[in-house]
VOBAKE-839685 format. One record per residue (C-alpha): z, x, y; residue number from 1; residue in one letter. Coordinates in steps of 0.1 Angstrom, whole numbers, padded with zeros to 4 digits, always signed. Example, Ala and Ser with C-alpha at 12.3 -4.5 7.8 and 13.67 -1.06 7.14 Angstrom:
(atom (+0078,+0123,-0045),1,a)
(atom (+0071,+0137,-0011),2,s)
# end
This chain:
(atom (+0076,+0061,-0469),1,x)
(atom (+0064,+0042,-0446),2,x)
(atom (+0041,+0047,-0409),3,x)
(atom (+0034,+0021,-0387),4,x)
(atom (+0017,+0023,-0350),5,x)
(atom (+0018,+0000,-0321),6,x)
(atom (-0002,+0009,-0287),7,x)
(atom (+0020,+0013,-0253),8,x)
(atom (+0013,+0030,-0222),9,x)
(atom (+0030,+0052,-0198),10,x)
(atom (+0022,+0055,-0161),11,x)
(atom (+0008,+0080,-0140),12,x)
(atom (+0004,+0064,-0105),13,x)
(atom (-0014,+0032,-0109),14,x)
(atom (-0034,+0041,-0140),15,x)
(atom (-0020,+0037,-0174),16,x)
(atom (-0018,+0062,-0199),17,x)
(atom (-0023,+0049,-0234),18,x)
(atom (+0009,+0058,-0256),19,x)
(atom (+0005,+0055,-0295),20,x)
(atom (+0041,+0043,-0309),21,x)
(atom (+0041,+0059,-0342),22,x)
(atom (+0072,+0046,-0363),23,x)
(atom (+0083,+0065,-0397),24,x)
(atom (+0105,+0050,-0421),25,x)
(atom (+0113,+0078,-0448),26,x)
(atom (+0137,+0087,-0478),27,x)
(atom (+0168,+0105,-0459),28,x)
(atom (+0203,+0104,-0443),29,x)
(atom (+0204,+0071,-0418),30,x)
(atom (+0195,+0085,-0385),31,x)
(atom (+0175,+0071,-0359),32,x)
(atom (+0152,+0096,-0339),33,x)
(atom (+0131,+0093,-0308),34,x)
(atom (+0104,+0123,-0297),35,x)
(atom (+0078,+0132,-0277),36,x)
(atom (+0091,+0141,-0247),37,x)
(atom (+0112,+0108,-0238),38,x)
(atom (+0135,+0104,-0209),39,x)
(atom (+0169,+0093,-0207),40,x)
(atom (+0163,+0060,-0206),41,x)
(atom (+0135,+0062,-0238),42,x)
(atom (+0162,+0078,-0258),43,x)
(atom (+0187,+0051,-0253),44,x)
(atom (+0160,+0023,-0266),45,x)
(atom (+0173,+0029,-0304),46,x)
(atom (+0207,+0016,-0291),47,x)
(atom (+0189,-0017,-0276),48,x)
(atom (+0166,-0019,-0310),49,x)
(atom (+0194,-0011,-0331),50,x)
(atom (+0220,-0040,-0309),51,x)
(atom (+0188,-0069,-0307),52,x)
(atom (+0179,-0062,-0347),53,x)
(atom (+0215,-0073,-0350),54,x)
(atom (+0217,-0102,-0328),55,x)
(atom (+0188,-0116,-0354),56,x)
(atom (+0208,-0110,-0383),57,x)
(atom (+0188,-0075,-0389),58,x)
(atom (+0194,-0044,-0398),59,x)
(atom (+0175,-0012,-0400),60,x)
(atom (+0176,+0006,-0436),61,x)
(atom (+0199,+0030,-0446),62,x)
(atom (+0169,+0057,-0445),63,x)
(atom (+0155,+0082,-0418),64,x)
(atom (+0138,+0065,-0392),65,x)
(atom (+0113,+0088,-0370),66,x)
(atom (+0097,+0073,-0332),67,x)
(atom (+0074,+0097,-0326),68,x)
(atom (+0055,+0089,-0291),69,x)
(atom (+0020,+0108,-0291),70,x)
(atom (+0006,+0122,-0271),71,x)
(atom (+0040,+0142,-0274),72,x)
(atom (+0033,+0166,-0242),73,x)
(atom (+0031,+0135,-0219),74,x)
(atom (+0067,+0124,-0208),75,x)
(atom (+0075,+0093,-0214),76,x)
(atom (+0099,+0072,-0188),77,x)
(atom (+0113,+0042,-0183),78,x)
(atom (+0128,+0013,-0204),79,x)
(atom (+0096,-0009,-0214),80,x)
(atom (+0091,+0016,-0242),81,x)
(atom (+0121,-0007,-0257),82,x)
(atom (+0097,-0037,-0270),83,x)
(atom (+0070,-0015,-0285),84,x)
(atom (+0095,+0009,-0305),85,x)
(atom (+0111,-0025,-0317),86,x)
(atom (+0079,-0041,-0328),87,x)
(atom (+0067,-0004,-0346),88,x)
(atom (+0104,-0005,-0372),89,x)
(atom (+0097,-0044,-0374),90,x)
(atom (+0063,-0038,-0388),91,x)
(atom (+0070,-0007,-0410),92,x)
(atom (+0098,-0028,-0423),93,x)
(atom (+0069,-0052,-0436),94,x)
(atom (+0086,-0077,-0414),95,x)
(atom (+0058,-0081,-0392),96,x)
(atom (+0022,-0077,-0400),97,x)
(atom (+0005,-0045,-0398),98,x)
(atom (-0032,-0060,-0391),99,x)
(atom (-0019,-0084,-0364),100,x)
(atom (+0000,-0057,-0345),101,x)
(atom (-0031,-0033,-0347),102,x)
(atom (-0048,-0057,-0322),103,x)
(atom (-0018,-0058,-0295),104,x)
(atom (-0005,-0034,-0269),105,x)
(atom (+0033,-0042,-0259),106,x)
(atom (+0057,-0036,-0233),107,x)
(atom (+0093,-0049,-0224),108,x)
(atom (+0128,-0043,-0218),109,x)
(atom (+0151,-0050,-0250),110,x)
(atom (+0183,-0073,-0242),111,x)
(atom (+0213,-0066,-0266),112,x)
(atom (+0210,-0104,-0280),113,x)
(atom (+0173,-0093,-0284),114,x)
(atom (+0159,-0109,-0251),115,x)
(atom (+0130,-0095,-0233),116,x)
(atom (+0138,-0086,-0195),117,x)
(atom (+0109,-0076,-0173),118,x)
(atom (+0095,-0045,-0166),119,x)
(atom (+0071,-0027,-0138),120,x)
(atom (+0036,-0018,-0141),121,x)
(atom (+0024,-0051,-0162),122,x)
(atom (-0005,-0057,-0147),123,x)
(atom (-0021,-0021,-0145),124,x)
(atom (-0010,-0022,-0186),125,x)
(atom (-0029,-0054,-0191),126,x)
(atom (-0056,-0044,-0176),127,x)
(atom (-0057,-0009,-0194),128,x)
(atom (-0053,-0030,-0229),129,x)
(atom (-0084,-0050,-0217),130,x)
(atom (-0104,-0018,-0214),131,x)
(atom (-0094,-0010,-0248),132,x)
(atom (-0101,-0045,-0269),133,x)
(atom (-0063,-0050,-0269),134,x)
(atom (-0041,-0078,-0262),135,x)
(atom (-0009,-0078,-0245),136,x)
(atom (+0026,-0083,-0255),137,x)
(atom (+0053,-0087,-0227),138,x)
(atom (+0081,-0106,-0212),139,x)
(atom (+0079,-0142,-0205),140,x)
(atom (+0085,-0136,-0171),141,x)
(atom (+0054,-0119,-0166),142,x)
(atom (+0032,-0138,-0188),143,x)
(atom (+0016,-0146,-0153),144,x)
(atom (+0006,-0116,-0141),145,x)
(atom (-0011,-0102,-0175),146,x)
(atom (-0031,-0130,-0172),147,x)
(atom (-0045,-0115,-0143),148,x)
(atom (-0064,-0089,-0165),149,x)
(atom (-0091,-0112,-0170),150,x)
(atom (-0104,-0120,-0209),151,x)
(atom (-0073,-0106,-0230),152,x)
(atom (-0046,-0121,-0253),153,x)
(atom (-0018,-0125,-0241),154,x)
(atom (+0017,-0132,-0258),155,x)
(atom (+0051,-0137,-0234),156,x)
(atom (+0076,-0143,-0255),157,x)
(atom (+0115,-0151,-0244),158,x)
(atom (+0126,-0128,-0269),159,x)
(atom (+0122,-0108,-0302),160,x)
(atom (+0129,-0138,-0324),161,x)
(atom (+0103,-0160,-0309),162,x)
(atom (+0075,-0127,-0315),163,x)
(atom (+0085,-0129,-0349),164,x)
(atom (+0085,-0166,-0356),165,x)
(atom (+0047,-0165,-0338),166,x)
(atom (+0032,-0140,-0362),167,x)
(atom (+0049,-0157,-0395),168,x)
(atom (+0034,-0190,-0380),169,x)
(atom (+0064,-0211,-0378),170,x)
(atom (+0060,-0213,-0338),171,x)
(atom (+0031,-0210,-0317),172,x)
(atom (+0033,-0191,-0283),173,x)
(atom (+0010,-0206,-0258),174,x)
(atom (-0013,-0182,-0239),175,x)
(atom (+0004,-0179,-0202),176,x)
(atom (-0016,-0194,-0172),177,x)
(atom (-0026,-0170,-0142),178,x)
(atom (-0001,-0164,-0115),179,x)
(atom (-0004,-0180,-0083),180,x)
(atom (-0025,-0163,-0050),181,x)
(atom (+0004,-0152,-0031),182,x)
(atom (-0010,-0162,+0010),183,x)
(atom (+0021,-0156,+0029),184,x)
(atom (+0015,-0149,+0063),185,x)
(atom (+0039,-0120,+0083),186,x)
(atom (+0051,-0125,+0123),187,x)
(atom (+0040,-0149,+0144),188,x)
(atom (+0010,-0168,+0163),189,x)
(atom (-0005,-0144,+0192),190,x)
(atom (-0001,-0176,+0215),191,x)
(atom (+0038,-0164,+0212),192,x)
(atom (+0026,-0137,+0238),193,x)
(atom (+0025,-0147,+0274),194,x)
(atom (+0008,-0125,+0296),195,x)
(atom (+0003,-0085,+0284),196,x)
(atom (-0034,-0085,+0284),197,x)
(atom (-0045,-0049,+0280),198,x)
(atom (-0019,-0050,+0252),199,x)
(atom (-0037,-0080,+0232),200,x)
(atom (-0066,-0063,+0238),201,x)
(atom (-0060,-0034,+0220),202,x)
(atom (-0040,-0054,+0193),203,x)
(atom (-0071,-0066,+0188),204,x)
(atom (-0094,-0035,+0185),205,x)
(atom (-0066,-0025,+0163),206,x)
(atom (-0073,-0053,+0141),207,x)
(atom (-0110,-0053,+0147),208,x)
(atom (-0115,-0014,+0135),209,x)
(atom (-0086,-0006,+0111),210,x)
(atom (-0076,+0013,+0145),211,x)
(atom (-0042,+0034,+0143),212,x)
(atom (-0019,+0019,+0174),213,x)
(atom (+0009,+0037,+0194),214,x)
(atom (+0026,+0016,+0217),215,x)
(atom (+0049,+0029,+0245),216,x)
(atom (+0074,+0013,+0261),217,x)
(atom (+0110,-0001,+0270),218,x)
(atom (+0134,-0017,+0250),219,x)
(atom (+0124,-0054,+0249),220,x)
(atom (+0089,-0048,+0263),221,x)
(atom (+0071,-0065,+0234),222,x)
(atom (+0063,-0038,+0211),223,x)
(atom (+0079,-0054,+0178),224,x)
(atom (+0068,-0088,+0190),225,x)
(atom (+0030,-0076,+0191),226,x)
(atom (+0030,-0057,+0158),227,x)
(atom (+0045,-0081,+0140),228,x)
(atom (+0016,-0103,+0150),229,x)
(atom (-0011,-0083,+0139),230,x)
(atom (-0009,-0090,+0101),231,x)
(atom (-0021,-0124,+0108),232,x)
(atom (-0054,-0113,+0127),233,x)
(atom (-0067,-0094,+0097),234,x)
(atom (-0091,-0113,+0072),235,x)
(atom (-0080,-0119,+0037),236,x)
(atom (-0084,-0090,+0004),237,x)
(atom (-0114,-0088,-0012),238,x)
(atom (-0110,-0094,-0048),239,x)
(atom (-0107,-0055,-0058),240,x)
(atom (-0084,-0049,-0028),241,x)
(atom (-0061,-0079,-0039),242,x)
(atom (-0060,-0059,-0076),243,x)
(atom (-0053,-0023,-0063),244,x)
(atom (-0030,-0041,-0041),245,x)
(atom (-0010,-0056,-0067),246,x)
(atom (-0017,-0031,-0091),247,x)
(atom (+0006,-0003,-0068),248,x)
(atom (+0031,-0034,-0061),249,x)
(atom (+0034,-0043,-0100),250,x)
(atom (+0041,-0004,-0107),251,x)
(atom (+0068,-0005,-0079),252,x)
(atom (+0082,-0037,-0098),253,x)
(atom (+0078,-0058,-0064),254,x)
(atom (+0053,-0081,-0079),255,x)
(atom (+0074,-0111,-0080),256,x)
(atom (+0066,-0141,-0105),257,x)
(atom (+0027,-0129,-0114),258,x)
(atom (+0022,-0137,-0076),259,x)
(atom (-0018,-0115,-0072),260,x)
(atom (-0014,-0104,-0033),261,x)
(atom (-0043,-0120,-0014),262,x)
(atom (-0029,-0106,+0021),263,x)
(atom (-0031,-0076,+0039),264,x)
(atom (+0005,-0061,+0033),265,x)
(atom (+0027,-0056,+0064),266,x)
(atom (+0057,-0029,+0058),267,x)
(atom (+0079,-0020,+0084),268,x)
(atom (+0104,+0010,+0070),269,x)
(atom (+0141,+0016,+0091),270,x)
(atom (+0134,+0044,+0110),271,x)
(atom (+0164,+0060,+0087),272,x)
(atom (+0137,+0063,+0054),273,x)
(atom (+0134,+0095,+0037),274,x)
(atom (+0099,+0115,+0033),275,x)
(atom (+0103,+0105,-0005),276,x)
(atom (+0109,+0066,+0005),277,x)
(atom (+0077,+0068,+0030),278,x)
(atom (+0054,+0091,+0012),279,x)
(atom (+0065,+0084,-0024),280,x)
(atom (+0085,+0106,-0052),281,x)
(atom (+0117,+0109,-0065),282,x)
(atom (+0128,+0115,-0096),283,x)
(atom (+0099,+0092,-0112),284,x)
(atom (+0074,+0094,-0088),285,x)
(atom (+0076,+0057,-0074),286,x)
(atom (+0052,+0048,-0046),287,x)
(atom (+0064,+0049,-0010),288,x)
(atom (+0059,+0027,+0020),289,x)
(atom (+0025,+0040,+0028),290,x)
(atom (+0013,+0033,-0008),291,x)
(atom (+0030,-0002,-0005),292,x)
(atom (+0009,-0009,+0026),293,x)
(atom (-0023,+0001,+0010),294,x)
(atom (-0050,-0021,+0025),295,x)
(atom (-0025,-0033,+0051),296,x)
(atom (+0000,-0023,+0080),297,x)
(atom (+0024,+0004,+0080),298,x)
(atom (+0046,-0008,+0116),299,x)
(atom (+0068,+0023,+0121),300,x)
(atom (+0092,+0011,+0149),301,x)
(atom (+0116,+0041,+0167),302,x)
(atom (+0089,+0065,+0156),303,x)
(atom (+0106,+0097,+0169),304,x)
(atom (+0137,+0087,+0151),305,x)
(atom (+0120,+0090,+0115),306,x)
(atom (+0126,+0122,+0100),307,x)
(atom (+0103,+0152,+0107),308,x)
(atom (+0093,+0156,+0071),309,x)
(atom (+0084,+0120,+0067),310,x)
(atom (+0063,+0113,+0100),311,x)
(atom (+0045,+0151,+0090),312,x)
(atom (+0038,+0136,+0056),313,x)
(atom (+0016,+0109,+0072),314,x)
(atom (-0013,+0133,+0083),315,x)
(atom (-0031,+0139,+0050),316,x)
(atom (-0026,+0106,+0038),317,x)
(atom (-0039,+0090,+0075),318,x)
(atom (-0072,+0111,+0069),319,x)
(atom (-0081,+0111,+0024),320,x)
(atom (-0064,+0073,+0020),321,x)
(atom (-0043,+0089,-0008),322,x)
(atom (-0018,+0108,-0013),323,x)
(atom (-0003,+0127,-0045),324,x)
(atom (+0032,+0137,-0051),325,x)
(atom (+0036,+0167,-0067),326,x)
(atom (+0058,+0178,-0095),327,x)
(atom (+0066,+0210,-0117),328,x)
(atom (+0055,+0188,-0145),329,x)
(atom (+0028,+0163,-0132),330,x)
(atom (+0010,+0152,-0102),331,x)
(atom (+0008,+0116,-0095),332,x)
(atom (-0019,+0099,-0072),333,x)
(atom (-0011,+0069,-0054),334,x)
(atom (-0042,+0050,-0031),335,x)
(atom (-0026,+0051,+0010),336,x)
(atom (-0056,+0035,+0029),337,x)
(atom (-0033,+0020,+0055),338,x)
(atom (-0031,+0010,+0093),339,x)
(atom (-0008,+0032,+0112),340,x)
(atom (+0016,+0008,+0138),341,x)
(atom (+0039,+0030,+0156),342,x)
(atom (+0063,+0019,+0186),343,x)
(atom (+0088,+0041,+0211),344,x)
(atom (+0106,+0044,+0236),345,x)
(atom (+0094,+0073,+0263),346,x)
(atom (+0126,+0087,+0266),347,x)
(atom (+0161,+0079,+0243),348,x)
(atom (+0176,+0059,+0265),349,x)
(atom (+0144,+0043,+0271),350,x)
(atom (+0137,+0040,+0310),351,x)
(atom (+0124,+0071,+0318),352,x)
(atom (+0096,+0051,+0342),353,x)
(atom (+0125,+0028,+0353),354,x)
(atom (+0139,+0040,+0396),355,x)
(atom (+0168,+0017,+0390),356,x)
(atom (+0182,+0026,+0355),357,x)
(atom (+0158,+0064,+0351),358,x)
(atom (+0184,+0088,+0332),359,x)
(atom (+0196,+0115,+0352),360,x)
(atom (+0179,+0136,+0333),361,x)
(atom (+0143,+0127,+0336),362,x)
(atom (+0114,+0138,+0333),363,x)
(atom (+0131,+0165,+0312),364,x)
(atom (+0146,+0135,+0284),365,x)
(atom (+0111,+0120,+0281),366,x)
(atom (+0094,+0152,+0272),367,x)
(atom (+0120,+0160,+0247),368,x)
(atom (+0119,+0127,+0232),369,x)
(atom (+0077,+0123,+0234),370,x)
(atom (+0076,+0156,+0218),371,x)
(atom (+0092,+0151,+0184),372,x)
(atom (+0053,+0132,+0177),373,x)
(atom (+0036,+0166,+0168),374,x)
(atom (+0001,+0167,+0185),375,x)
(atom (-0020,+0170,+0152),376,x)
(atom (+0001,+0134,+0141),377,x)
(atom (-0007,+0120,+0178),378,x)
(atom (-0044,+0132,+0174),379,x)
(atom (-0045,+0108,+0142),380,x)
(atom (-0039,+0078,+0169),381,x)
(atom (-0069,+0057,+0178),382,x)
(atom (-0050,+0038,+0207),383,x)
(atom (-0019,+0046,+0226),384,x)
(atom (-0007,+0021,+0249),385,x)
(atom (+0020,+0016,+0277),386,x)
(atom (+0035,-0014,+0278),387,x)
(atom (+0055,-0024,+0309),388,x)
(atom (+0080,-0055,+0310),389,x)
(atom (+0072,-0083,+0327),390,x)
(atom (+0096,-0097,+0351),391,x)
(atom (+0110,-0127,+0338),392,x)
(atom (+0098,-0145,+0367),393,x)
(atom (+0062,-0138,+0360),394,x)
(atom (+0071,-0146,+0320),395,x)
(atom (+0080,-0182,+0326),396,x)
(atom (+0054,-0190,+0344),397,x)
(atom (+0027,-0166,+0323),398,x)
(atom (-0001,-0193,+0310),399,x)
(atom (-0006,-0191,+0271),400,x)
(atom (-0022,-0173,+0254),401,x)
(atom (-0052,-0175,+0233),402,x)
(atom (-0037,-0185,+0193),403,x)
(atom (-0041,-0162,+0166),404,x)
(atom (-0068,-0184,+0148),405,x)
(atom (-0093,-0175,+0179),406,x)
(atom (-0085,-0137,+0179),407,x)
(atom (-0089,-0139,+0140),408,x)
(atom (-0121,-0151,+0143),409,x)
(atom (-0138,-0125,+0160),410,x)
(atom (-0119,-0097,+0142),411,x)
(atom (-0134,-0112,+0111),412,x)
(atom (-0169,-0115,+0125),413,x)
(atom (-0166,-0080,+0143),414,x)
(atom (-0153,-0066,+0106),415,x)
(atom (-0187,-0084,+0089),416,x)
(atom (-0213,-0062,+0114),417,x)
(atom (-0195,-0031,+0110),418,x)
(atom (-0196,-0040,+0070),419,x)
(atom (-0234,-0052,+0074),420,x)
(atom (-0241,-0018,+0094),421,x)
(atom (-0229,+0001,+0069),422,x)
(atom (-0247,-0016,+0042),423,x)
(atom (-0280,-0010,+0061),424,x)
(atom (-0270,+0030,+0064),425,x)
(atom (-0265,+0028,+0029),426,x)
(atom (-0293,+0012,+0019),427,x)
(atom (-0318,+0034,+0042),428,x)
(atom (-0301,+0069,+0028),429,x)
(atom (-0311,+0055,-0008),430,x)
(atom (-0275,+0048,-0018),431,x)
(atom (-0250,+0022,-0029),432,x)
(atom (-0221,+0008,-0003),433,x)
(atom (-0186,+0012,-0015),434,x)
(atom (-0173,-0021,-0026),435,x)
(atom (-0143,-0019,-0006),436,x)
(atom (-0152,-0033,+0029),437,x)
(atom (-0156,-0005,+0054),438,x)
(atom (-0144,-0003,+0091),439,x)
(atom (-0144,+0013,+0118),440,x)
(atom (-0114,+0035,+0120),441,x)
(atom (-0133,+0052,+0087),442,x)
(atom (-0177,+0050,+0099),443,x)
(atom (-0190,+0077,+0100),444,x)
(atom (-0208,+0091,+0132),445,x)
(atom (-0242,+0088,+0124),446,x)
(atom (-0241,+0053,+0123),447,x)
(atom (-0226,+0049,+0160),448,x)
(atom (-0256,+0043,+0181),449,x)
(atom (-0249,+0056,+0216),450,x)
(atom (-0270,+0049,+0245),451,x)
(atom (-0280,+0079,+0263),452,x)
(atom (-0259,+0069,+0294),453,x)
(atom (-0234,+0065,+0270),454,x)
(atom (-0238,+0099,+0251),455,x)
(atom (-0236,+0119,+0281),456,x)
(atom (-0206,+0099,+0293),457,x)
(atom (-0184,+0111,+0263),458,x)
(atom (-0196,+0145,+0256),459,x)
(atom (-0186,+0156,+0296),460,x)
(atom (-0153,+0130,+0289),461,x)
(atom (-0149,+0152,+0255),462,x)
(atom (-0152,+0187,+0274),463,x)
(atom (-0129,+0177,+0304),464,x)
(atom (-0096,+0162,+0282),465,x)
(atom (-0101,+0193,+0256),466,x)
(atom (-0106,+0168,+0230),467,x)
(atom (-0105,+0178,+0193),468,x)
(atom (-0133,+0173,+0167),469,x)
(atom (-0112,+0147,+0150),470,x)
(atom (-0105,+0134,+0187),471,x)
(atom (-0140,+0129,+0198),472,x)
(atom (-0149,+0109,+0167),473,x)
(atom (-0123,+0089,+0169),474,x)
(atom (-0128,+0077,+0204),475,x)
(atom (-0165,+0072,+0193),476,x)
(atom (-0152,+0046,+0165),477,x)
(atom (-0130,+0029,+0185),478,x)
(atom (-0160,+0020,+0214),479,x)
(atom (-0182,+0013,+0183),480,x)
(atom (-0154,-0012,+0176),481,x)
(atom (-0150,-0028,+0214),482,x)
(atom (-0191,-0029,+0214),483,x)
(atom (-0187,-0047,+0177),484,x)
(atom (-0164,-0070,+0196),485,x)
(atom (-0189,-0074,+0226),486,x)
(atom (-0219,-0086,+0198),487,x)
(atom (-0240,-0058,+0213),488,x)
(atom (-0255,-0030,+0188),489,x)
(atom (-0255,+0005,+0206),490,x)
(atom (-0226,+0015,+0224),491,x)
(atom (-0226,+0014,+0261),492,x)
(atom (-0209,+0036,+0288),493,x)
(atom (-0181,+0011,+0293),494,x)
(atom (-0170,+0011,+0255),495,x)
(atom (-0165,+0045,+0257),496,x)
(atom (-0147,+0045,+0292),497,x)
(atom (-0127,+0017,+0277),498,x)
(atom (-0120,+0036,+0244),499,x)
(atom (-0111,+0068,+0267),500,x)
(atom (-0086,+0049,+0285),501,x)
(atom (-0065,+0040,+0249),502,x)
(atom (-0072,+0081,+0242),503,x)
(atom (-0033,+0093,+0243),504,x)
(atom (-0021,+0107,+0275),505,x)
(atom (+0017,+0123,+0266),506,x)
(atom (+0031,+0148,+0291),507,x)
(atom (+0008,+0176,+0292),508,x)
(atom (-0022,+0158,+0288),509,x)
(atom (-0051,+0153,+0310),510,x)
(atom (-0054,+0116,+0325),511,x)
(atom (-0087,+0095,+0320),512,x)
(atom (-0085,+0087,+0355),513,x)
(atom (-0099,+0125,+0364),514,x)
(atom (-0127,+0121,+0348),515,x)
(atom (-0157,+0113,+0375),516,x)
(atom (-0173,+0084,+0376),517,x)
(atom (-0162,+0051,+0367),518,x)
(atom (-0141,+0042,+0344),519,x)
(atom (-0124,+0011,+0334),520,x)
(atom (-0106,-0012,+0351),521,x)
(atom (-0074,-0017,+0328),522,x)
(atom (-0056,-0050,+0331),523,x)
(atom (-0022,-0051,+0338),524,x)
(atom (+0003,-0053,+0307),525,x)
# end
């Protein structure tokens, strides 16, 4: 008898769960077993074995052979369990050897003819196996992205043969090189967008803060055209971001050719989705759009036409940066730290504001429509804007624009004093800064400085629009924001006036405009 073990993992999220492959070969009837709580998918891997063992002239003995995958109360899903139950028989057959394979980890989808087909959640394995001393073994294909684990081996071989020929040294498998920094940009140059001031403006503070945005407006207004150019005003991952990044992408198996994203991610769901699609679940827990826009954008055009469930499962995530789907058997944890770009019509026809094409239903249509946004979602929105079309007259003529580039700029440097500010919080309350960047959208209050004028401005702006706790601090971050954007360090009267007047302002609501004194001028959209 015969007991051989080879390290896997399984996933719960993004982290991987180390799996032991235990592999018995004992005196008995010929029967091929797999326990420990494997899914469908894990109990078909002794047909694969069985099928690529035979496409190499192999066969496994006429004996009792036992997969046993501890720990045995932790399910076990998914098909790249195929490679490491293969390599666990190969070795107690004393074909492979038993103090090489102690220093691996392995992973992989078995072909019949014994190829090796790739497989999500590579590089959250690789760098699990690096935390443990181990190597990795795993498909060719994604050689590339293991190498992203820093200091490990790593083996990507073609197929099972090729393994086999490497560790009887009659070929040599050459250590993968690191994938490539994947820089794509998303959408367009801001230049693109002739005239719409007030509406570049807050795309901006948007981009500046980490600001939620809800923008209002007719069809063809420029909504999808301005959040489609807002990916290219944020500043590149830092290096952990880029890892968590594509860390959730590699578990979703959308990490394409060992490509490490480098970009802020931009995700723009059909407004058809499901909550499970948006928020994450199913039958194996994947991660949903909100998890695949971590450290990016999540542009949610027709907002009222998403599903109820799925636009109420935004709120917790908008406010921890997480969220957790929750099984009978497990819960799984997924990071959501993501921007929130929303566009609408105000009614469903969409020109409630419109004397020569209004509904005949009005204003009756645009309160039914507007209302479908429950308020606690709304109150989760930094800036709401109105966008009006611009005749095409005034279009043509419109001069350009300044280019993306520029805006980008002072995003970024408006992003680096918000990050410096909250270094120096940190470093007077005796603490240590978070190493992922902070913003705005997320500061806390006691490090916006408010000039008295200022102070007094928004607590009697606060008190007259019936503002929320979670409103009130919001508006606070975004005129922290516009002063970040001015280069000044305490926030002045007109940030806050300027912030009041992106506050939401649905049917219902009180107006900015009522509140007395002055207030800002808002340029025409």
């Amino acid at each position: 008898m015969s007991i051989a073990r080879i390290q896997s993992f399984a996933f719960a999220g993004i982290e991987a769960m180390p799996v032991e492959v235990q592999v018995q070969i004992a005196p008995g009837l010929p029967v091929f077993l797999i326990v420990g709580l494997p899914d469908k998918a894990v109990a078909e891997s002794r047909e694969r074995v069985r099928a690529a063992l035979t496409a190499m002239g192999l066969a496994l003995p006429p004996r009792r052979v036992l997969v046993n995958l501890a720990p045995a109360d932790l399910a076990k899903e998914g098909s790249h369990l195929d490679l490491p139950i293969a390599l666990g028989v190969l070795t107690a057959m004393d074909i492979l050897p038993v103090e090489e394979m102690a220093h691996f980890a392995a992973l992989g989808e078995l072909s019949l003819d014994g190829k090796l087909a790739p497989v999500s959640g590579v590089l959250p394995a690789a760098i699990a196996a690096s935390a443990r001393g181990l190597g990795l073994i795993c498909p060719a294909q994604q050689g590339a992205e293991a190498a992203w684990a820093g200091d490990i081996g790593v083996l990507a071989p073609p197929d099972l043969l090729a393994l086999i020929n490497h560790f009887k040294g009659e070929q040599i498998l050459p250590p993968p090189p690191r994938g490539v920094l994947d820089q794509s940009e998303s959408g367009g140059d801001l230049a693109d967008v002739r005239g719409m001031e007030t509406a570049r403006r807050a795309l901006e503070i948007a981009a500046a803060g980490g600001h939620n945005l809800l923008m209002i407006g007719p069809p063809g207004a420029g909504k999808t055209m301005l959040a489609s150019r807002l990916a290219g005003l944020l500043a590149d991952l830092t290096p952990r971001e880029a890892l968590e990044v594509s860390m959730v992408h590699s578990v979703a198996g959308m990490l394409t050719e060992g490509r490490l994203i480098t970009r802020p991610p931009f995700r723009e769901p059909h407004h058809s989705a499901s909550q499970a699609a948006i928020a994450g679940g199913g039958n194996r827990a994947k991660p949903g759009e909100i998890s695949l826009a971590h450290c990016g954008v999540l542009f949610m055009d027709e907002l009222p036409e998403f599903p109820r469930a799925a636009l109420e499962a935004l709120r917790q995530p908008l406010e921890s940066g997480r969220t957790t789907v929750a099984r009978a058997a497990a819960h799984v944890t997924y990071p959501a730290r993501f921007q929130l770009v929303a566009a609408m019509n105000p009614c469903r026809c969409g020109h409630l504001f419109d004397p020569a094409r209004a509904c005949g239903r009005a204003p009756r249509c645009g309160e039914e429509y507007q209302s479908k946004i429950s308020g606690p979602l709304l109150d989760r929105i930094d800036l709401v804007l109105e966008i009006s079309p611009i005749p095409p007259s005034e279009l043509l003529h419109a001069p350009q624009g300044e280019t993306s580039a520029v805006v980008a700029a002072r995003v970024r440097a408006a992003r680096a004093r918000a990050q410096a500010r909250a270094q120096e919080f940190a470093e007077a309350a005796g603490g240590v800064l978070s190493d992922l960047p902070s913003n705005n959208a997320n500061a806390p209050t006691d490090q916006i400085l408010l000039l008295p004028e200022a102070k007094g401005f928004a607590e009697q702006a606060a008190e007259r629009l019936r503002l929320s706790a979670r409103g009130f601090t919001r508006v606070l971050r975004v005129a922290r924001t516009i002063a970040d954007l001015a280069c000044v360090e305490q926030v002045r009267r007109v940030d806050v006036a300027e912030s009041l007047a992106y506050r939401h302002r649905m049917a219902g609501r009180a107006n900015v405009a009522s509140l007395p004194g002055p207030t800002m001028q808002r340029r025409g959209s």
